[in-house]
KEGU-661183 format. One record per atom (N, C-alpha, C): x, y negated, z; residue in three letters. Coordinates in Angstrom, 2 decimals. Example, Ala and Ser with C-alpha at 12.3 -4.5 7.8 and 13.67 -1.06 7.14 Angstrom:
<rs>
+---------+---------+---------+------+
:      c1 :      c2 :      c3 : resn :
+---------+---------+---------+------+
:   13.19 :    5.69 :    7.80 :  ALA :
:   12.30 :    4.50 :    7.80 :  ALA :
:   13.20 :    3.30 :    7.80 :  ALA :
:   12.85 :    2.25 :    7.08 :  SER :
:   13.67 :    1.06 :    7.14 :  SER :
:   12.90 :   -0.03 :    7.87 :  SER :
+---------+---------+---------+------+
</rs>
This chain:
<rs>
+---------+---------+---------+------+
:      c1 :      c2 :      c3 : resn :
+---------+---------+---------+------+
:   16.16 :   32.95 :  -17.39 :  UNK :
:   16.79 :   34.17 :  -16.89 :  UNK :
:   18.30 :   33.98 :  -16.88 :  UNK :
:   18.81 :   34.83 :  -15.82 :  UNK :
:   20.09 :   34.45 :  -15.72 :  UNK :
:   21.05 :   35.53 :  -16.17 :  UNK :
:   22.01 :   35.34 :  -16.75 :  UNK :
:   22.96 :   36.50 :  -16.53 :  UNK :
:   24.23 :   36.50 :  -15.85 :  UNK :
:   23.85 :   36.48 :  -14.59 :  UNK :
:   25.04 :   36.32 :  -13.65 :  UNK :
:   25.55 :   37.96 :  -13.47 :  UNK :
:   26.38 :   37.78 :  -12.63 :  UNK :
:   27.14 :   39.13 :  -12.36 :  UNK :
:   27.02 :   39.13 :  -10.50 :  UNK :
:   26.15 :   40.47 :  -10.26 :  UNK :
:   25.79 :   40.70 :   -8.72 :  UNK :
:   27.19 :   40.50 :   -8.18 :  UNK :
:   26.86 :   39.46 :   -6.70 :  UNK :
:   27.76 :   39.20 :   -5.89 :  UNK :
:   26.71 :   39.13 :   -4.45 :  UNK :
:   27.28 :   39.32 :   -3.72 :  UNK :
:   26.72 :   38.92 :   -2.23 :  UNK :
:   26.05 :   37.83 :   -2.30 :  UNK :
:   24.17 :   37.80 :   -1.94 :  UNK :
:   23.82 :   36.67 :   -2.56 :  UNK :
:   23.05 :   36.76 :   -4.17 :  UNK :
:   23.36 :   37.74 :   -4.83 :  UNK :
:   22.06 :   37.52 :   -6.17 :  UNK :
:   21.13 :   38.33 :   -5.61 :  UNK :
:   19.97 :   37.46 :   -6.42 :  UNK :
:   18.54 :   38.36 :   -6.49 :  UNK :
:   18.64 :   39.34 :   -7.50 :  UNK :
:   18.16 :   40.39 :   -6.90 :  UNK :
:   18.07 :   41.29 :   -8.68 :  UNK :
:   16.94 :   41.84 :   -8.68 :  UNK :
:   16.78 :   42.56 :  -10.09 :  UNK :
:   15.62 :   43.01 :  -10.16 :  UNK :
:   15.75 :   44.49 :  -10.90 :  UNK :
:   15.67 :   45.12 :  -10.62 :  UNK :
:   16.24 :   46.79 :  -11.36 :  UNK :
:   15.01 :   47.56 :  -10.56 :  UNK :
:   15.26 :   48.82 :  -11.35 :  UNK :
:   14.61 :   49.81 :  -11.24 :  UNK :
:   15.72 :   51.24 :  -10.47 :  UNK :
:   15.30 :   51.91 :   -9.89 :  UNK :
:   16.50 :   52.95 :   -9.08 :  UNK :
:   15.42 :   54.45 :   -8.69 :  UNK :
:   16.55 :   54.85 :   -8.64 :  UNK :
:   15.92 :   56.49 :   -8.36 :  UNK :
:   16.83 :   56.86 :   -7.25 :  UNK :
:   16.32 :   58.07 :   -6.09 :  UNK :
:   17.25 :   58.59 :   -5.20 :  UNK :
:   17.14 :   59.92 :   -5.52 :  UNK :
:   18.29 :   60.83 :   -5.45 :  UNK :
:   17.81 :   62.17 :   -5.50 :  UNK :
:   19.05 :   62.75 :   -4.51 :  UNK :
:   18.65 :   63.93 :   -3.95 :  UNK :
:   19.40 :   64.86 :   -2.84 :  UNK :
:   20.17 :   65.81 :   -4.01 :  UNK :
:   20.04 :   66.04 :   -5.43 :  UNK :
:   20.72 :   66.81 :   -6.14 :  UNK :
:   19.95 :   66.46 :   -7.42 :  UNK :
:   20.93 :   66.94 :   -8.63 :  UNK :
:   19.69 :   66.34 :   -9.95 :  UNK :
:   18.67 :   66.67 :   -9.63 :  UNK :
:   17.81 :   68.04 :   -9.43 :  UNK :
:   17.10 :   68.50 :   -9.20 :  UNK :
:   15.61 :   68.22 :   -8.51 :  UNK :
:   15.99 :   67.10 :   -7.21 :  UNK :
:   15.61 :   67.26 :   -6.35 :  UNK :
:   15.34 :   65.91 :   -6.00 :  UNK :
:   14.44 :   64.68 :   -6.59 :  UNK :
:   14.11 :   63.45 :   -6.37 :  UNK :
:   13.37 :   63.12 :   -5.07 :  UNK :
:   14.05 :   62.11 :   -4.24 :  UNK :
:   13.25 :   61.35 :   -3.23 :  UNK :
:   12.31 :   60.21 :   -3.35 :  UNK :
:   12.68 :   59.31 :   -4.53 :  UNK :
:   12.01 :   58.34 :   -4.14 :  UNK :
:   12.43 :   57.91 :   -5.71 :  UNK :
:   11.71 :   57.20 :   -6.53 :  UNK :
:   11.75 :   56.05 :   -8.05 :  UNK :
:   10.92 :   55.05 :   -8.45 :  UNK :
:   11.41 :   53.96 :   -9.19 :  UNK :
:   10.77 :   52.84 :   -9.38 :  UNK :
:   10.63 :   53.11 :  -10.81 :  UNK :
:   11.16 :   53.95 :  -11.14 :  UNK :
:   11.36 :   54.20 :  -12.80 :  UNK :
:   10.22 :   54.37 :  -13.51 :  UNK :
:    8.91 :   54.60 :  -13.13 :  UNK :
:    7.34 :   54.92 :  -12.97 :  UNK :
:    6.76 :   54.11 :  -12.93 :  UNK :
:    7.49 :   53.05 :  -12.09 :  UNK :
:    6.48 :   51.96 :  -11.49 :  UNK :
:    6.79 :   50.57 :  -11.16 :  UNK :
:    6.15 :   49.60 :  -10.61 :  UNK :
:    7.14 :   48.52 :  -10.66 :  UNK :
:    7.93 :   48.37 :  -10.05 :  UNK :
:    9.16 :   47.49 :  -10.66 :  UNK :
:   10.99 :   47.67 :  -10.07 :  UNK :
:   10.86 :   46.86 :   -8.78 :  UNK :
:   11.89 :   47.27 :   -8.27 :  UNK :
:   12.23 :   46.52 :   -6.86 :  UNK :
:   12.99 :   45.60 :   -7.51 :  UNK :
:   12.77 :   44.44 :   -6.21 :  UNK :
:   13.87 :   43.20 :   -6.10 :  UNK :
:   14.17 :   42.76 :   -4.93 :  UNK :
:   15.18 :   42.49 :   -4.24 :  UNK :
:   15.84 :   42.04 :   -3.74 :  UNK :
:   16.96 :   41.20 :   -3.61 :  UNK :
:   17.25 :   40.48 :   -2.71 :  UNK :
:   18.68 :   39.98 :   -2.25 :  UNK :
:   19.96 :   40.87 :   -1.72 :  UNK :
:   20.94 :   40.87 :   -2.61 :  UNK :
:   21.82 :   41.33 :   -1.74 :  UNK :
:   22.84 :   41.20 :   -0.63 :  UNK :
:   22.64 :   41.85 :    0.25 :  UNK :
:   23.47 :   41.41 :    1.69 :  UNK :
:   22.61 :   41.06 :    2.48 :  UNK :
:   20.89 :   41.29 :    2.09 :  UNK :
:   20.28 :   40.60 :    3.54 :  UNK :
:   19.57 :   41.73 :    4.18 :  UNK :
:   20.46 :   42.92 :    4.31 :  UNK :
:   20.47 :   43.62 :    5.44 :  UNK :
:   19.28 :   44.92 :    4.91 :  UNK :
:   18.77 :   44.80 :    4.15 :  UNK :
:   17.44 :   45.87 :    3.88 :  UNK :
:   17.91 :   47.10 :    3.14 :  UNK :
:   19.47 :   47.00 :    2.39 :  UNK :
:   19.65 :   48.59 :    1.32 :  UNK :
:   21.14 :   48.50 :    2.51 :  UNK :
:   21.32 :   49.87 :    2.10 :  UNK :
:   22.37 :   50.34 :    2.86 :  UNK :
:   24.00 :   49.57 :    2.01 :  UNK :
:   24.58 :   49.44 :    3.07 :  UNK :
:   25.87 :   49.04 :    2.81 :  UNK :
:   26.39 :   49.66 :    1.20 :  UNK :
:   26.48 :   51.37 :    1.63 :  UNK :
:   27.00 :   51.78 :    0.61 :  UNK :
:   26.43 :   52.34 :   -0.97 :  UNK :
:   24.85 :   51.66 :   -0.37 :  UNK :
:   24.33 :   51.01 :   -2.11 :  UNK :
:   24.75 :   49.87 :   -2.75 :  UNK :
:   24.79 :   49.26 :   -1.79 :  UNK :
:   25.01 :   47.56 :   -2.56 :  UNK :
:   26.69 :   47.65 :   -3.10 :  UNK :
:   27.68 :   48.31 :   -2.52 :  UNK :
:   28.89 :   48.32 :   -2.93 :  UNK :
:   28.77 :   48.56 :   -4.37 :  UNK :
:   28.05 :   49.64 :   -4.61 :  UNK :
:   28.26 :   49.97 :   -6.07 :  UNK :
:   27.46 :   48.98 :   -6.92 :  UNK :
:   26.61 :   48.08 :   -6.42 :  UNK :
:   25.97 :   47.00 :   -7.48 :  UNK :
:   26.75 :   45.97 :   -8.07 :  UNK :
:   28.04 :   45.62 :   -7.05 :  UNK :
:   28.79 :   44.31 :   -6.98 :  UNK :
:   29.29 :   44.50 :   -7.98 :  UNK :
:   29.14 :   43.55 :   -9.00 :  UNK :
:   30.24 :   43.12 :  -10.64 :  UNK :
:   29.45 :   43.87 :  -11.87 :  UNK :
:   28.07 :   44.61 :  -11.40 :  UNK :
:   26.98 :   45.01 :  -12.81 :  UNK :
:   26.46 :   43.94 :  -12.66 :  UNK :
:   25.62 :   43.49 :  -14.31 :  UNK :
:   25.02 :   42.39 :  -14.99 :  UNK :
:   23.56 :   42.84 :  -15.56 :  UNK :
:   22.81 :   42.33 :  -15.55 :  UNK :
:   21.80 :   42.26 :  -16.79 :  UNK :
:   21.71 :   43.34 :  -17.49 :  UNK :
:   20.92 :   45.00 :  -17.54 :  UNK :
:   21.27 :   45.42 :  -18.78 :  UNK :
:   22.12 :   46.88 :  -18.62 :  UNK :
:   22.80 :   47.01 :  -17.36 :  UNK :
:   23.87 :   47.80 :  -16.59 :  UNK :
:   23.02 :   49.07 :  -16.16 :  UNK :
:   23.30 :   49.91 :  -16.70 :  UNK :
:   23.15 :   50.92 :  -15.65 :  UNK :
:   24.06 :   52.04 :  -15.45 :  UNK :
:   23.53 :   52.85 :  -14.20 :  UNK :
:   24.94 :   53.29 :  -13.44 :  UNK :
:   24.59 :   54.80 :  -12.13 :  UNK :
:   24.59 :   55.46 :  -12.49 :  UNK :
:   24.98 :   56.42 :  -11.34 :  UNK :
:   26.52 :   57.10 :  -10.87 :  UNK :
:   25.76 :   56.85 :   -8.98 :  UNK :
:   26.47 :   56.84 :   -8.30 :  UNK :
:   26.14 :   57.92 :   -6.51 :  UNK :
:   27.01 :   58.41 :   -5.97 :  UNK :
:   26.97 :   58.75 :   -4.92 :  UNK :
:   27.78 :   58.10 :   -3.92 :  UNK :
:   26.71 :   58.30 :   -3.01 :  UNK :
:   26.49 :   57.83 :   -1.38 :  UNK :
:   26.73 :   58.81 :   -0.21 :  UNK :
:   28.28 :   58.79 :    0.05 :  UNK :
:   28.22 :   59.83 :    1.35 :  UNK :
:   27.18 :   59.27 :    2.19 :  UNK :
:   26.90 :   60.84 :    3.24 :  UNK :
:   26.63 :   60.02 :    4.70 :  UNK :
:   26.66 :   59.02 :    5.41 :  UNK :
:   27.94 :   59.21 :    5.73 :  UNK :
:   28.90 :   57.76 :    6.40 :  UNK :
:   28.28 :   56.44 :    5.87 :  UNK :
:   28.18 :   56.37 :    4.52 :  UNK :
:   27.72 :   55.43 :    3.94 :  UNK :
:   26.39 :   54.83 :    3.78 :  UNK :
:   25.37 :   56.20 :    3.87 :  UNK :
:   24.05 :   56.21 :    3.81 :  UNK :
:   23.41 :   56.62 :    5.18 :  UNK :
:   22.71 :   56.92 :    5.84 :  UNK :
:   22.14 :   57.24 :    7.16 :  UNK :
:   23.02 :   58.13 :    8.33 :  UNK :
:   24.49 :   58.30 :    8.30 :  UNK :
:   25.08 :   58.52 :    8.96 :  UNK :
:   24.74 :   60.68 :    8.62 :  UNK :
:   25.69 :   61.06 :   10.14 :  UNK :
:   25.44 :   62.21 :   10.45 :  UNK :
:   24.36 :   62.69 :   11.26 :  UNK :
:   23.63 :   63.25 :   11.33 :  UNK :
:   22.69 :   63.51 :   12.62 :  UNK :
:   23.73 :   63.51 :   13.85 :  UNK :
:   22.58 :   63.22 :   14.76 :  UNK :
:   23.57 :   63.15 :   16.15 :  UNK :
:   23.02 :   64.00 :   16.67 :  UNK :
:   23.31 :   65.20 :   17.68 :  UNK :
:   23.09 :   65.55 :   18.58 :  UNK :
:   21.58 :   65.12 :   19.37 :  UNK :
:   22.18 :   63.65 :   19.91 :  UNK :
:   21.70 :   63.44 :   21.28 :  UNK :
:   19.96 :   62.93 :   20.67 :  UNK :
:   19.71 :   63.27 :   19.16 :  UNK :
:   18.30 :   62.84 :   19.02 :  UNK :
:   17.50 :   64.12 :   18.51 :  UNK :
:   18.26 :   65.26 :   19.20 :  UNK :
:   16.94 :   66.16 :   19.32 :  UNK :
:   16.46 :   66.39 :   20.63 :  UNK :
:   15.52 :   66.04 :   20.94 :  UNK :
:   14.93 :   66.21 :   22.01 :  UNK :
:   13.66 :   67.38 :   22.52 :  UNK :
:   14.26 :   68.13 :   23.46 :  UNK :
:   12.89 :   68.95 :   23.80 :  UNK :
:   12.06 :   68.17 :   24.83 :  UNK :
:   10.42 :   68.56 :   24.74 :  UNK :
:    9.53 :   68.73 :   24.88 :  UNK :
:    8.72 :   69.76 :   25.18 :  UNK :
:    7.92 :   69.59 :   26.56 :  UNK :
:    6.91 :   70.31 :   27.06 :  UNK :
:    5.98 :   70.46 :   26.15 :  UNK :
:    5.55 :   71.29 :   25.79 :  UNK :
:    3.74 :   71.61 :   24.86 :  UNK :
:    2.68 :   70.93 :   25.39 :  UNK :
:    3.08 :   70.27 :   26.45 :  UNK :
:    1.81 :   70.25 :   27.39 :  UNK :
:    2.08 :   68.55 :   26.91 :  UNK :
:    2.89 :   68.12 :   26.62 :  UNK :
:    2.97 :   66.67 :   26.10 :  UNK :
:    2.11 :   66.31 :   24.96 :  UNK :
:    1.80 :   67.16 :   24.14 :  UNK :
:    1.30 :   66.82 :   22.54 :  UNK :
:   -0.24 :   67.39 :   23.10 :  UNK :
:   -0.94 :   66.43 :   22.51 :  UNK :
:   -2.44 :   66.65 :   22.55 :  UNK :
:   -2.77 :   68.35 :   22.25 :  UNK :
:   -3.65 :   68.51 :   23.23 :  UNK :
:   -4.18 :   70.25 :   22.99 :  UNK :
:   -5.09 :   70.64 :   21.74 :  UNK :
:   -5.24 :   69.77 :   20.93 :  UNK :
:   -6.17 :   70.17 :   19.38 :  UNK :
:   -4.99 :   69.58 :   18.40 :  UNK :
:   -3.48 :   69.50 :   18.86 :  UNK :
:   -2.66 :   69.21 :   17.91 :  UNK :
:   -2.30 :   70.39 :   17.26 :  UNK :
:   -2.03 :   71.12 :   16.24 :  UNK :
:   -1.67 :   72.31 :   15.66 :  UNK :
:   -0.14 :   72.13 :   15.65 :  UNK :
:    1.23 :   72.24 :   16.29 :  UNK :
:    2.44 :   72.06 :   16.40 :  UNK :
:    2.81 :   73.15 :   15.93 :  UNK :
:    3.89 :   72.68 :   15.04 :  UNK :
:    4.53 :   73.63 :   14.13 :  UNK :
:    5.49 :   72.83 :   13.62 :  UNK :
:    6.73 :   73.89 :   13.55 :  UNK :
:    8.06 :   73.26 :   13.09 :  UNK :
:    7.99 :   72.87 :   11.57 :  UNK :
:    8.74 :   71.63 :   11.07 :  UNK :
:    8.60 :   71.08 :    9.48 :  UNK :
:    7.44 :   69.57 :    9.96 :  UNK :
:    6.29 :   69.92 :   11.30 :  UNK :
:    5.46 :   68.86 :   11.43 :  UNK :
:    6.26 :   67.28 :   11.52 :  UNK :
:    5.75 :   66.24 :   10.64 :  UNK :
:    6.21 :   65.22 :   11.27 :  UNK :
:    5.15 :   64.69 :   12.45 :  UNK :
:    6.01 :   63.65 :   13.20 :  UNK :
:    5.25 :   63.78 :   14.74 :  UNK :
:    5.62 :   62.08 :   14.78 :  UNK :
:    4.84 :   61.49 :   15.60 :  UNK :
:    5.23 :   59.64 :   16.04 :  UNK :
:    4.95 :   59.74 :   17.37 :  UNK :
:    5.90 :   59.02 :   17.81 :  UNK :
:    5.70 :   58.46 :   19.51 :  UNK :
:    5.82 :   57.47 :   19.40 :  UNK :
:    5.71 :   56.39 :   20.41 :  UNK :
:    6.21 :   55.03 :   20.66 :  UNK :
:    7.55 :   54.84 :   21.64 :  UNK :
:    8.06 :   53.97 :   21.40 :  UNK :
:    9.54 :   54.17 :   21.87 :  UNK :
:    9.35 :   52.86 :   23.30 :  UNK :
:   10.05 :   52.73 :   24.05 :  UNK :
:    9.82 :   51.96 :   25.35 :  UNK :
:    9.25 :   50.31 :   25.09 :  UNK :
:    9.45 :   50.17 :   23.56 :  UNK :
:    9.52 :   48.73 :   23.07 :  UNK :
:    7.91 :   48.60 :   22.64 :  UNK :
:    7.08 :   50.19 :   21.84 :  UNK :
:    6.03 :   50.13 :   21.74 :  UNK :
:    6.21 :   49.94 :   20.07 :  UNK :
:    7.24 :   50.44 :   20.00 :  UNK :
:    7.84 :   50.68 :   18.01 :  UNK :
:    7.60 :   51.89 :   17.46 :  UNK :
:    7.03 :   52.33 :   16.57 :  UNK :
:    6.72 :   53.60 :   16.02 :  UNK :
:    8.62 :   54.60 :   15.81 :  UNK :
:    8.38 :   55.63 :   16.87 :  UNK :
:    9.30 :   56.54 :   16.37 :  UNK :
:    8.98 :   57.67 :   15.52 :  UNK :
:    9.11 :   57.75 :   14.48 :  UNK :
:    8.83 :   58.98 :   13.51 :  UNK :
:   10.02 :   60.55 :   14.20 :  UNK :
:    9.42 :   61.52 :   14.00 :  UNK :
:   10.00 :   62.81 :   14.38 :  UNK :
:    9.58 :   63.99 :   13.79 :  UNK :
:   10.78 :   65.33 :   13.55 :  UNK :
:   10.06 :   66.54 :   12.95 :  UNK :
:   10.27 :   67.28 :   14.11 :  UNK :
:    9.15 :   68.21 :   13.99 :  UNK :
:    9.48 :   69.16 :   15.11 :  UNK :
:   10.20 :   70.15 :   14.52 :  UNK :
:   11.17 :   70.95 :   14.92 :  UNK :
:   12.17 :   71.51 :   14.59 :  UNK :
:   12.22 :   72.77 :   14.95 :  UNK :
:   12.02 :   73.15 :   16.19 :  UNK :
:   12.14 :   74.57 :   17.00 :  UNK :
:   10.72 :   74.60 :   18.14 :  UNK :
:   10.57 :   75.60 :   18.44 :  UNK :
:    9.08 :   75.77 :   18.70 :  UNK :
:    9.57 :   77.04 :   19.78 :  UNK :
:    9.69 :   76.60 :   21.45 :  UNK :
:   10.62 :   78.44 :   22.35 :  UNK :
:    9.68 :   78.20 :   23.72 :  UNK :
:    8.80 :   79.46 :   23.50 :  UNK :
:    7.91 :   79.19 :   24.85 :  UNK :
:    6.96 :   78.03 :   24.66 :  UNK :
:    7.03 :   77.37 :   25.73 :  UNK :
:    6.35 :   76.10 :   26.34 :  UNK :
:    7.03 :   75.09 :   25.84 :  UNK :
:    8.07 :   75.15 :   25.33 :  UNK :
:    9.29 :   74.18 :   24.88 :  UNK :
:    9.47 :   73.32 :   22.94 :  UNK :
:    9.08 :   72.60 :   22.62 :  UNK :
:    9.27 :   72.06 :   21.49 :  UNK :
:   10.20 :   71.10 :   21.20 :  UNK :
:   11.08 :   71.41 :   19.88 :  UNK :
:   12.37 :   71.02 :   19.96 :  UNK :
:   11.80 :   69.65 :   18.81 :  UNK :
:   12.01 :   67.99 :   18.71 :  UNK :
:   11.66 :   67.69 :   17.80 :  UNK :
:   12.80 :   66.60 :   17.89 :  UNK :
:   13.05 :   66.62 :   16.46 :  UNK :
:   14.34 :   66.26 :   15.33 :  UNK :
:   14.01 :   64.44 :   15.15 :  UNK :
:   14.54 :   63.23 :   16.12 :  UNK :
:   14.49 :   62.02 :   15.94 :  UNK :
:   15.80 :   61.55 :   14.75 :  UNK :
:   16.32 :   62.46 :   14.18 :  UNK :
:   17.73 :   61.63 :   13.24 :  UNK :
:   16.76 :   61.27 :   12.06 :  UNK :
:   17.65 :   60.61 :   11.23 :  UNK :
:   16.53 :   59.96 :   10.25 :  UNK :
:   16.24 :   61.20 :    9.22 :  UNK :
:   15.45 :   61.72 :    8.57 :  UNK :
:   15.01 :   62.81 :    7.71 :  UNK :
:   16.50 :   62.69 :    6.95 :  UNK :
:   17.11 :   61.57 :    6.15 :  UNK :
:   18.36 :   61.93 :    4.72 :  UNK :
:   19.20 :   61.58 :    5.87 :  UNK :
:   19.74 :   61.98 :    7.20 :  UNK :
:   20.88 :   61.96 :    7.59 :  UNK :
:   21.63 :   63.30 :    7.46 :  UNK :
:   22.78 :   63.02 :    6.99 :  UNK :
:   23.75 :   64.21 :    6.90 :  UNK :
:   23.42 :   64.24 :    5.32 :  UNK :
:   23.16 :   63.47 :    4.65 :  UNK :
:   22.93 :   64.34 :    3.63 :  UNK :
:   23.54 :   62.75 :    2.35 :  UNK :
:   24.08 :   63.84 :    0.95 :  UNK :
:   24.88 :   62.82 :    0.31 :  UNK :
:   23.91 :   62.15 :   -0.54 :  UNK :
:   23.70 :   61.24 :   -0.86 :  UNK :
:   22.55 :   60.28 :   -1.94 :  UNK :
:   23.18 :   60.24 :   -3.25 :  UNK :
:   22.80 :   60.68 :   -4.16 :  UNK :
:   22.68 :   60.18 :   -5.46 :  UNK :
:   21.71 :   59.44 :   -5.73 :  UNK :
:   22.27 :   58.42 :   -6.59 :  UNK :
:   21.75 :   56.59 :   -6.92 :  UNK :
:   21.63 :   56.89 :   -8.66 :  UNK :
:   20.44 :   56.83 :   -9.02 :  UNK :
:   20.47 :   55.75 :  -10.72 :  UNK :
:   19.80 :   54.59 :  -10.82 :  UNK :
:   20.63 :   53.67 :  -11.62 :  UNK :
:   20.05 :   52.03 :  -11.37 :  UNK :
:   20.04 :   51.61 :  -12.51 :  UNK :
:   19.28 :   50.67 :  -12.66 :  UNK :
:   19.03 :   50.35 :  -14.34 :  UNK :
:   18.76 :   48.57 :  -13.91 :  UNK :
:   19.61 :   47.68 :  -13.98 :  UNK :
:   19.48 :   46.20 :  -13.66 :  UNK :
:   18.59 :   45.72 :  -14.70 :  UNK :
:   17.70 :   45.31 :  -14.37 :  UNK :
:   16.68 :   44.60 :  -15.14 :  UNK :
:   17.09 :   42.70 :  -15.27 :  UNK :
:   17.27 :   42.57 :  -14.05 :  UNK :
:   17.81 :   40.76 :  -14.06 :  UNK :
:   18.48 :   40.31 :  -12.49 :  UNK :
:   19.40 :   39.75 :  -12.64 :  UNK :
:   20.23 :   39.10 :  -11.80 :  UNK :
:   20.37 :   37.60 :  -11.95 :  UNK :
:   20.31 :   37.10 :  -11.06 :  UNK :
:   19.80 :   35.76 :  -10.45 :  UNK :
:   20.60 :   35.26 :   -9.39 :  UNK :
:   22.04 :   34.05 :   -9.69 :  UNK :
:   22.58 :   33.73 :   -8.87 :  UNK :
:   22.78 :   33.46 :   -7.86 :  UNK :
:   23.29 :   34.14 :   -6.57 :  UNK :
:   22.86 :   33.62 :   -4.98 :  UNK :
:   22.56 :   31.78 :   -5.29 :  UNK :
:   21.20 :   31.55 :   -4.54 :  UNK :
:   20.89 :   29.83 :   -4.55 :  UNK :
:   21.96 :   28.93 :   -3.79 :  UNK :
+---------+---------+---------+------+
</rs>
């Protein structure tokens, strides 16, 4: 085992929690088994990995993640309406529903439907935590020198 100090390039191995407010948890490894990864090869957001760079072995640490940093702002241009007459007729549509289409490539697009006017359904393509600030707790289990 190593005790290097995370740089662009270590493997680590920690355990992490996300939450939208103390209150209010998205997602933890703290339960279950820890994640590992490389850092910098593109899979955690930019402005997670910033706060890992220079913890060791043993470290733990909470931290917040603007927007900007984490899934951006919602945009506008990814709510899209929809005819009723588009969604299968034994679909029960209702706003809060998550919804999938395929995108021109034949890639799963995930969506909520949002607004529900007439014949018209409004459904929400931004990512579910956009606009919204991340709180991070991380608990480094082992770090492992970029090879």
């Amino acid at each position: 085992m190593s005790l290097g100090i995370i740089a662009q390039g270590s493997r680590i191995t920690m355990h992490f929690a996300l939450k939208l407010s103390e209150e209010q948890e998205v997602d933890s490894t703290f339960d279950k088994e820890p994640a590992t990864f490389v850092l910098g090869d593109g899979n955690l957001l930019p402005g997670f990995e910033e706060h890992l760079i220079g913890l060791t072995t043993g470290d733990s640490k909470s931290f917040l993640v603007p927007p900007e940093k984490a899934f951006g702002q919602p945009n506008p241009q990814n709510m899209q309406s929809m005819k009723r007459s588009d969604f299968p007729v034994d679909m029960p549509v209702s706003p809060g529903l998550m919804v999938s289409f395929a995108d021109a490539q034949g890639a799963e697009l995930p969506g909520v439907i949002s607004d529900i006017e007439g014949d018209w359904v409004t459904v929400d393509f931004n990512h579910p935590l956009a606009g919204k600030e991340l709180i991070f707790n991380v608990q480094i289990l082992e770090v492992h020198d970029a090879d």
